[in-house]
C-alpha positions in Angstrom: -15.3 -30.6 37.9 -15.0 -27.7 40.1 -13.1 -24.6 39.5 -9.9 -25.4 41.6 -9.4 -28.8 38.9 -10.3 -26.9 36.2 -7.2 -24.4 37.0 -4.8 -27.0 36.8 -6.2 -28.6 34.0 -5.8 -25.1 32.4 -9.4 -25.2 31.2 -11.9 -22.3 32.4 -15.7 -21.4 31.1 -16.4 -18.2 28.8 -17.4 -16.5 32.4 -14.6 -17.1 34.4 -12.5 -16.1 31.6 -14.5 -13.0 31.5 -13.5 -12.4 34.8 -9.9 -12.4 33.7 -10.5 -10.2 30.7 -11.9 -7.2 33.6 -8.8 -8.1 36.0 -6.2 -7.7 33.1 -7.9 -5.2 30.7 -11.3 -4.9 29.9 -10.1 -4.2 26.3 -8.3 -7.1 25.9 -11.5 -9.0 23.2 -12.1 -12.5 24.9 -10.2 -14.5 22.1 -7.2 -13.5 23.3 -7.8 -14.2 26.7 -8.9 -18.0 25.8 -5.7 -18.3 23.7 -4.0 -17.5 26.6 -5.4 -20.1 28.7 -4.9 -22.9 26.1 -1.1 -21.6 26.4 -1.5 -22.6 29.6 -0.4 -19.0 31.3 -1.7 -18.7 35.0 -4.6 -16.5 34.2 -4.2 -15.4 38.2 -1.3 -13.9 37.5 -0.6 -13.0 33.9 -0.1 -9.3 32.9 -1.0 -8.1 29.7 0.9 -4.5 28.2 -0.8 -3.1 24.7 2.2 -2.7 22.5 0.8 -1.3 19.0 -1.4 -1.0 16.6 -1.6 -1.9 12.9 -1.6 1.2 10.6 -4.3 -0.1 8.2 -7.2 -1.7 10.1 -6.5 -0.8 12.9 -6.1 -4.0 15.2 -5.1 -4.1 18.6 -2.0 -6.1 19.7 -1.2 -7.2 22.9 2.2 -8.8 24.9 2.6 -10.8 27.5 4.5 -8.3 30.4 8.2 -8.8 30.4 8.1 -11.0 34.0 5.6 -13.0 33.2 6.7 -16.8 33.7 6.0 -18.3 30.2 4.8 -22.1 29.9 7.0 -24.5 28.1 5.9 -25.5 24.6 3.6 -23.0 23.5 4.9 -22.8 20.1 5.7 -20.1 17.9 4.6 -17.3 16.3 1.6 -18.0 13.7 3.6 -16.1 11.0 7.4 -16.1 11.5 7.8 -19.3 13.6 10.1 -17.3 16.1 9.2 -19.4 19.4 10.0 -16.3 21.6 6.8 -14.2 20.6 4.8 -12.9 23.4 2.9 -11.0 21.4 -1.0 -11.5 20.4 -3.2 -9.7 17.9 -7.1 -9.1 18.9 -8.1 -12.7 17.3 -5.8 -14.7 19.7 -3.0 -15.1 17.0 0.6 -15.1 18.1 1.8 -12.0 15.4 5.3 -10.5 16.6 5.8 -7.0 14.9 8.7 -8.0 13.3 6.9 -10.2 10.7 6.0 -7.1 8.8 8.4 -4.4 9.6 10.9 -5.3 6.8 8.2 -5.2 4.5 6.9 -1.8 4.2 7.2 1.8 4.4 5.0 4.2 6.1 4.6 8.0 5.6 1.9 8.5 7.8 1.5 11.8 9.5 1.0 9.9 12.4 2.5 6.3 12.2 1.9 3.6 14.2 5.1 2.1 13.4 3.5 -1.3 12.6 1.3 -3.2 9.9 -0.2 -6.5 11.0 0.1 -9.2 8.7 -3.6 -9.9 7.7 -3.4 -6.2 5.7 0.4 -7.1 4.5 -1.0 -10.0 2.6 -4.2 -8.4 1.8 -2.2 -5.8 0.3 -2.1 -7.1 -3.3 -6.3 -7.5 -3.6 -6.7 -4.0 -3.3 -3.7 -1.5 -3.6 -4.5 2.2 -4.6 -1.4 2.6 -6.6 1.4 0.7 -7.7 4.7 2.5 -8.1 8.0 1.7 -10.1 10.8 3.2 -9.9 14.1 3.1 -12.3 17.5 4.4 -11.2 19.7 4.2 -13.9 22.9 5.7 -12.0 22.5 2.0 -10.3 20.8 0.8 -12.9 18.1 -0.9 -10.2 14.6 -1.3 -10.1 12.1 -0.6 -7.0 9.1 -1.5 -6.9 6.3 -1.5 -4.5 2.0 -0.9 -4.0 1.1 1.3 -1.2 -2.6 1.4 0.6 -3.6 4.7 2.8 0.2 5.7 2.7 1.6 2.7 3.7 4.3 1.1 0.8 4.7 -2.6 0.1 8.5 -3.2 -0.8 8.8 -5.4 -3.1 12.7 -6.2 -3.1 12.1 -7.8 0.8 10.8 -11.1 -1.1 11.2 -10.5 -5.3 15.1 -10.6 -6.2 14.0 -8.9 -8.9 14.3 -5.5 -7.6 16.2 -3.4 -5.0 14.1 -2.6 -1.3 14.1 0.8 -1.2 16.7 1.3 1.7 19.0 0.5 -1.0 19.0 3.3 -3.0 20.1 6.8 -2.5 18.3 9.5 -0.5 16.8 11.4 -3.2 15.2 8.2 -4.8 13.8 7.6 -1.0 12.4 11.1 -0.9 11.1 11.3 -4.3 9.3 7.9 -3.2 8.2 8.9 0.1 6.7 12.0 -1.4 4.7 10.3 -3.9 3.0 8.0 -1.6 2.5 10.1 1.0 0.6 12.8 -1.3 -1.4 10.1 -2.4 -5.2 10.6 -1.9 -8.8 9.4 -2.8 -10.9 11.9 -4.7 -14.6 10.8 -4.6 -16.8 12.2 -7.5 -19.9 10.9 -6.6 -21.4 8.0 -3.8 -20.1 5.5 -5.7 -17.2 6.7 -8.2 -13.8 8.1 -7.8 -10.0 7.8 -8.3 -6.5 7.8 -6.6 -4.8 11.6 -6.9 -1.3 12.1 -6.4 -0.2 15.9 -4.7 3.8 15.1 -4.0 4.7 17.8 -1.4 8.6 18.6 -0.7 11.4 18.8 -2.6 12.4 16.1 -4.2 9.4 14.9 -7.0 8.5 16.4 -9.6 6.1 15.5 -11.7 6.5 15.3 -15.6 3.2 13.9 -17.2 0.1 12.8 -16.1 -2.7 10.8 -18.2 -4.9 7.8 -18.3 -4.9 4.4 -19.6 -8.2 3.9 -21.6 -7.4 -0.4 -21.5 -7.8 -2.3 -25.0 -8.0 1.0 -26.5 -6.0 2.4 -29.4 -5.1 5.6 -27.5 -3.7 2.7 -24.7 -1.4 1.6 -27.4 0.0 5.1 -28.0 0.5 5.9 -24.6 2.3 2.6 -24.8 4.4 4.1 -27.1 5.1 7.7 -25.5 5.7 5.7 -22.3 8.3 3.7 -24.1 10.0 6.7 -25.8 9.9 8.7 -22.8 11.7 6.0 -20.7 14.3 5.6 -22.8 15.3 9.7 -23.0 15.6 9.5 -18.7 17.3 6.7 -19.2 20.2 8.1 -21.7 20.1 11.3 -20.1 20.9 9.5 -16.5 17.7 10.5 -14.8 15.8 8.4 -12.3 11.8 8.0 -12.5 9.0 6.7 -10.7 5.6 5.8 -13.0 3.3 5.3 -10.9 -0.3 3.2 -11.6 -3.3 4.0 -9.8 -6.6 2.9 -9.4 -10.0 3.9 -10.4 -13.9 2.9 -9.8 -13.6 2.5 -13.5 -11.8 -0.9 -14.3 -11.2 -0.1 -18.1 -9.1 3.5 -16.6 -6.2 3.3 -14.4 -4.2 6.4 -14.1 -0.5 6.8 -15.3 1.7 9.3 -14.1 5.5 10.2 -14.2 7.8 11.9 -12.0 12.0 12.9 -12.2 13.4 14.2 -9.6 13.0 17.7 -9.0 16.9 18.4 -9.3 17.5 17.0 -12.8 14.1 18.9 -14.3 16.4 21.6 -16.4 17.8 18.2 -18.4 14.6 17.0 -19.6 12.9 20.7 -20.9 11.1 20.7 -23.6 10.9 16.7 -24.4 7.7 15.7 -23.0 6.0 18.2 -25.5 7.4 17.0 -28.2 6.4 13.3 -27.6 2.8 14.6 -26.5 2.8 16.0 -30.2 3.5 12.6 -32.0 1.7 10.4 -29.5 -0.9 12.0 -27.2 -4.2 13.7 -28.8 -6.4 15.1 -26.5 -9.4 15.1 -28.9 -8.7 11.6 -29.7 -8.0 10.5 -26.0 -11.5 12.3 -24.9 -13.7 10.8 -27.8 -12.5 7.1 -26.3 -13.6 8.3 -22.7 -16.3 8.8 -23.2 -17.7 6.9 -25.6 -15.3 3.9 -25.4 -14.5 3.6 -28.8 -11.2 4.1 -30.8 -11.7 7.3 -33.3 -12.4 5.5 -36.7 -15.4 3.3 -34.8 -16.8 6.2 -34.2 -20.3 7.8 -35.9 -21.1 11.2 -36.1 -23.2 11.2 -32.9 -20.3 9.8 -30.9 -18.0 13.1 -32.4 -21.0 15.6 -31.0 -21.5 14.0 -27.6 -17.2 14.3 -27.0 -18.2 17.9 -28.1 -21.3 18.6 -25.7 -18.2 16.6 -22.8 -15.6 18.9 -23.5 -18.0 21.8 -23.0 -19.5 20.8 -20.2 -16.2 20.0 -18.6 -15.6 16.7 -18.9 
């Protein structure tokens, strides 16, 4: 078969399609170019534009140029199943943007605009923090995980809670500040955390601690966290916990935030739950040795002494 019948057949070698890949766009990984020939475009003639790219991994995305002639029946979209996408991610996959933009958030400094939908679904294997939020004046619930400052909404597909557009701009800014101050804080090759450094106007942050999992101090942050909720909820105010992650699976961090505006309400209440729940010589013993208090010898007492000197 020479090449003229192999053009209307639609079917063209790895080096002829090559050839394509330098006339449209040398970038343009060859995948995509073979998707477009089983499409059946005229690869004489097709134009490719390069629309976006996602905000996570950083995968190119390609469209087909507004007048090229399209082939009938070439589908739909891998995701959405809208038959009018033109657009192609860098493995040949028809991925239109809007299969993700209802679904997330960014606060990027500098934003892409889009999220493919490999890291949208990848999203729950590996968040950095997961963040709740409770608005009693609507008396709604957000919640969402974010990756590298980009927020999973929750209340697009869980009728459990609200998506964030639906609550008022404070909530939105106390959220966006949160996640966008988010940061990893590496403590060695191997070990670190998730940090949190909220920058603007509208968080504020009212307790930050650890969750020491299966551990007796666990259990009492259990309880400060259920007291605590309960005074911002009679009081009116709204509050974000927020969970984040650690190269330690036994500690995941726990921190609360109001909103800078309704601080004066809450004075002085955090202390006094800190006094009947939260002891710091308790809470460092079970760091570091990973024991609850009473299981612990003598030894175990003077090496949570030689870590609180040393800085630990």
């Amino acid at each position: 078969m020479n090449m003229k019948e192999r053009k209307e057949k639609k079917e063209y070698t790895d080096e002829e399609l090559e050839e394509f890949r330098d006339k449209l766009n040398d970038e343009v990984p060859l995948r995509v170019i073979r998707k477009l020939a089983e499409l059946n475009f005229d690869m004489d003639t097709v134009e490719l534009e390069h629309t976006w790219k996602c905000a996570i991994c950083g995968d190119e995305h390609f469209q087909i140029a507004a007048n090229e002639a399209v082939p009938e029946n070439i589908g739909s979209c891998d995701y959405c199943g809208w038959d009018e996408c033109l657009n192609f991610n860098d493995w040949g996959e028809r991925e239109c943007p809007e299969c993700t933009a209802d679904y997330y958030h960014s606060y990027l400094e500098n934003d892409t605009g889009v999220m493919c939908r490999g890291c949208l679904e990848g999203f729950s294997y590996h968040p950095e923090g997961t963040i709740v939020v409770y608005d009693p004046r609507l008396d709604a619930t957000f919640k969402g995980i974010y990756v590298g400052k980009i927020l999973q909404d929750f209340g697009e597909f869980d009728r459990d809670f609200l998506g964030l557009n639906e609550f008022d701009e404070d909530v939105q800014g106390m959220v966006a500040e949160i996640v966008g101050g988010s940061e990893y804080v590496s403590t060695d090759a191997w070990r670190g955390y998730n940090s949190i450094n909220p920058k603007g106007d509208y968080a504020k942050e009212l307790h930050s601690d650890q969750i020491l999992s299966m551990s007796e101090d666990a259990r009492n942050l259990k309880k400060f966290d259920d007291s605590l909720r309960e005074v911002l909820e009679v009081v009116g105010i709204p509050y974000a916990r927020v969970f984040t992650t650690t190269s330690n699976i036994f500690s995941t961090g726990y921190d609360v935030y109001i909103l800078a505006s309704m601080e004066n309400k809450v004075n002085g209440v955090v202390e006094e739950l800190k006094k009947a729940y939260r002891d710091p010589a308790a809470f460092r013993l079970t760091a570091v040795t990973g024991k609850d208090p009473e299981d612990c010898d003598e030894n175990d007492k003077l090496l949570s002494v030689i870590a609180s000197v040393m800085g630990m």
